[in-house]
C-alpha positions in Angstrom: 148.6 112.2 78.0 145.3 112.9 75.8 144.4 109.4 76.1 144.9 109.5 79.6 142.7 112.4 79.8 139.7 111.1 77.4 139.9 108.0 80.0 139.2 110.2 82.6 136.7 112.2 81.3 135.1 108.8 79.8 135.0 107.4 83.2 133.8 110.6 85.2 130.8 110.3 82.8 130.2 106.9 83.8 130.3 107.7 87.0 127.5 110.0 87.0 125.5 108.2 85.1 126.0 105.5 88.2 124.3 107.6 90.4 120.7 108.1 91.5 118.8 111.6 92.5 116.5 110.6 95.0 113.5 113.0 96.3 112.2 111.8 99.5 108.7 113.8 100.4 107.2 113.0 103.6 107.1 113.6 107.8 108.9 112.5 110.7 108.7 108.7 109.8 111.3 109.5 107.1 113.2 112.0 108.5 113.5 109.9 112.2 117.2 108.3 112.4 117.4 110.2 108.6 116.6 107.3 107.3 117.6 109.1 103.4 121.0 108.5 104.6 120.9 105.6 105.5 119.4 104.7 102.2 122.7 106.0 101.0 125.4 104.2 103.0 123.4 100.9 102.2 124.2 101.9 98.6 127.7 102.7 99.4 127.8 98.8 100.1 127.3 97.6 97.0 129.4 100.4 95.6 126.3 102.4 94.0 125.6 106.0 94.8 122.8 107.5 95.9 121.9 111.1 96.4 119.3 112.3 98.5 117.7 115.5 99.1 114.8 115.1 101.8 111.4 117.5 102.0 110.3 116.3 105.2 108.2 118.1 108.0 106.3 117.4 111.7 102.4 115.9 110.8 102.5 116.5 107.1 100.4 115.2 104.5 100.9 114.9 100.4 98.3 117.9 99.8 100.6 120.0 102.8 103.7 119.4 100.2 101.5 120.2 97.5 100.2 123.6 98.8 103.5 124.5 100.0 104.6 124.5 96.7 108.8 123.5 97.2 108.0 119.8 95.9 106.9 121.1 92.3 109.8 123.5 92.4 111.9 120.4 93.2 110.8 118.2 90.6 110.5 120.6 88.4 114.4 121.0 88.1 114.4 117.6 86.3 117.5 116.3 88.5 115.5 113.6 90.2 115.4 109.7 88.8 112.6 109.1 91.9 110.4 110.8 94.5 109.8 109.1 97.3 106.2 109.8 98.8 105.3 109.6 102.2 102.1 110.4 104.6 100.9 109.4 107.7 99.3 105.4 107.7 96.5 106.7 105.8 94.5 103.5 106.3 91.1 105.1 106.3 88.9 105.9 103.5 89.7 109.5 103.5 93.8 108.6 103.5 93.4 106.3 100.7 91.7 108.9 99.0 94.8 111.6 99.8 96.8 109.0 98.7 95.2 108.5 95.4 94.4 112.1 94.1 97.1 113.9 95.4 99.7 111.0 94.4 98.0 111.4 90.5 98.9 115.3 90.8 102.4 114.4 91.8 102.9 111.6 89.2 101.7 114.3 86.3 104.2 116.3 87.9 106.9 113.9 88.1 106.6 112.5 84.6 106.6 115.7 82.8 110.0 116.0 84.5 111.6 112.4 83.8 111.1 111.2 87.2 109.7 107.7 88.7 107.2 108.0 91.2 107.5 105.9 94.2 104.9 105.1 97.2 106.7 104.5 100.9 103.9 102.3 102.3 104.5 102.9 106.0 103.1 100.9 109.2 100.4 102.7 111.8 101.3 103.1 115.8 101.0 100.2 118.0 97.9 102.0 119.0 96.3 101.4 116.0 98.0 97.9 115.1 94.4 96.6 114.0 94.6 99.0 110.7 97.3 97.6 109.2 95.2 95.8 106.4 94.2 99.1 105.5 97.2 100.9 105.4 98.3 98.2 103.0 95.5 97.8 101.0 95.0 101.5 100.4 99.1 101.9 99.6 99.0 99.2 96.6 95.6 100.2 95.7 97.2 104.4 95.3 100.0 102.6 93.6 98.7 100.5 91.2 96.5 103.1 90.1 99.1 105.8 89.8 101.5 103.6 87.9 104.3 104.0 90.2 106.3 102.1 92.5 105.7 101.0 95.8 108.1 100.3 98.8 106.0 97.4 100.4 107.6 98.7 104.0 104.5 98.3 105.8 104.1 94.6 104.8 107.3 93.8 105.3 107.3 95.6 108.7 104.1 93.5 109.5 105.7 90.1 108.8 108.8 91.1 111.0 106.8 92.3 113.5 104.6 89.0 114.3 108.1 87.3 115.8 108.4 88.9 119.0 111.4 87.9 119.5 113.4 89.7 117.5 114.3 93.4 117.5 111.5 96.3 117.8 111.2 98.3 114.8 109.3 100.8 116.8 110.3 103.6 119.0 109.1 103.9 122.6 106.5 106.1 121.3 105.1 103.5 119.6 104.8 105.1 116.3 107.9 106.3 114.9 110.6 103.9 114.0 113.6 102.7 116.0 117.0 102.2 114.3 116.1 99.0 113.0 112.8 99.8 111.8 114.4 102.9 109.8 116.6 100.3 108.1 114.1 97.5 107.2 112.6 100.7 105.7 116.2 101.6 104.0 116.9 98.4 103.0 113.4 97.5 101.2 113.4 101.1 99.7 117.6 100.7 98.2 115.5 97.2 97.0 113.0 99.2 95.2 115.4 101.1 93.5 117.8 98.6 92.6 115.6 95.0 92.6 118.4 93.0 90.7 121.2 93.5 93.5 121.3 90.9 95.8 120.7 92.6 99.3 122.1 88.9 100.6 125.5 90.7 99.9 125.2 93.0 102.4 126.9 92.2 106.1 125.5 92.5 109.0 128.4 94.5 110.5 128.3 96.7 107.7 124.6 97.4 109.3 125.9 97.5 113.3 124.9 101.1 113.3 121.3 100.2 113.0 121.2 96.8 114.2 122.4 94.7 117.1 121.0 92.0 116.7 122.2 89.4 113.6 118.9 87.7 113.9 117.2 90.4 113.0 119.3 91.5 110.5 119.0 88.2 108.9 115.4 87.9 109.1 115.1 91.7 107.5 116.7 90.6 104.6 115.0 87.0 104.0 111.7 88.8 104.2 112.7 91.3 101.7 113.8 88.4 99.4 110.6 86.9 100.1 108.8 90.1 98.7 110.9 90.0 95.5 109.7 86.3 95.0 106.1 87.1 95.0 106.3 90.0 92.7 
């Protein structure tokens, strides 16, 4: 019986050292189709868990977090293996700057508290299709600087995007993501945190809730692949 029990204890601990914290910070681009969960049922696939605790609100900005003051309150119960960052396309000078200084705050922040940093490079709205350079420019630029880690959504979404043919990843708004945009964003973000499972694995009717089109699906995951390759 006290072996039986050691094993059990010995393999609850394991267990919980299996799992991932995550932080997501951001707006409505993360919290549309709560993308965070879906994060988490992708990781269910591959038998991994993921935990996720979302600081999301309407139009808001990394400095809007900051002066709220719940995201250093967050980090700084040290529960969190990443923190997720999100703003708006922040392709302009002004963005990347937001991006840059308020990102370094964060990181200080983060790294005081044993947690990774991660960028969620987003895309802009159809509207504003032409800035997409910018938005990914200004994303790896804030990234590489910051020494964190960067979900490459936006050039991912980009690449995607140029076959017309295949599912939208935007909403009719224009802007904010459709189901299969929020899990090419999933998807590449369960990638960032775990870049040596092989996100082939994954079926596409595993993925029915957000797709509906196997196409798609496929060509989500070879781009993803793609990205790994050139890393």
């Amino acid at each position: 019986m006290r072996f039986i029990w050691i094993l059990f204890l010995s393999l609850s601990i394991y267990s919980q050292d299996k799992s991932k914290q995550v932080l997501f910070v951001g707006n409505s681009l993360t919290y549309t189709n709560d993308l965070p969960k879906i994060v988490e049922q992708i990781a269910s696939n591959f038998n991994e868990t993921i935990t996720t605790t979302s600081l999301c609100y309407p139009n808001y900005a990394l400095i809007d977090h900051w002066n709220d003051g719940k995201l250093q309150k967050y980090i700084k119960t040290g529960k969190f293996d990443y923190v997720i960052i999100q703003q708006g396309p922040s392709s302009q000078n002004d963005g990347r700057q937001m991006l840059l200084s308020d990102g370094a705050k964060i990181k200080a922040l983060c790294e005081e508290h044993g947690s990774q940093l991660v960028y969620f490079m987003v895309w802009p709205s159809k509207n504003y299709y032409y800035t997409f350079d910018g938005v990914i420019a200004n994303h790896k630029f804030a990234a590489k600087q910051n020494k964190a880690l960067l979900c490459p959504v936006g050039v991912i979404w980009k690449t995607y995007d140029a076959n017309k043919a295949l599912e939208n990843l935007y909403s009719v708004d224009g802007f904010h993501p459709s189901k299969a945009g929020s899990f090419l964003a999933a998807l590449t973000i369960f990638n960032t945190i775990y870049p040596n499972k092989n996100i082939s694995d994954l079926s596409f009717k595993s993925s029915k809730t957000w797709m509906t089109n196997k196409k798609s699906f496929d060509t989500i995951i070879e781009l993803i692949n793609n990205q790994n390759q050139k890393k």
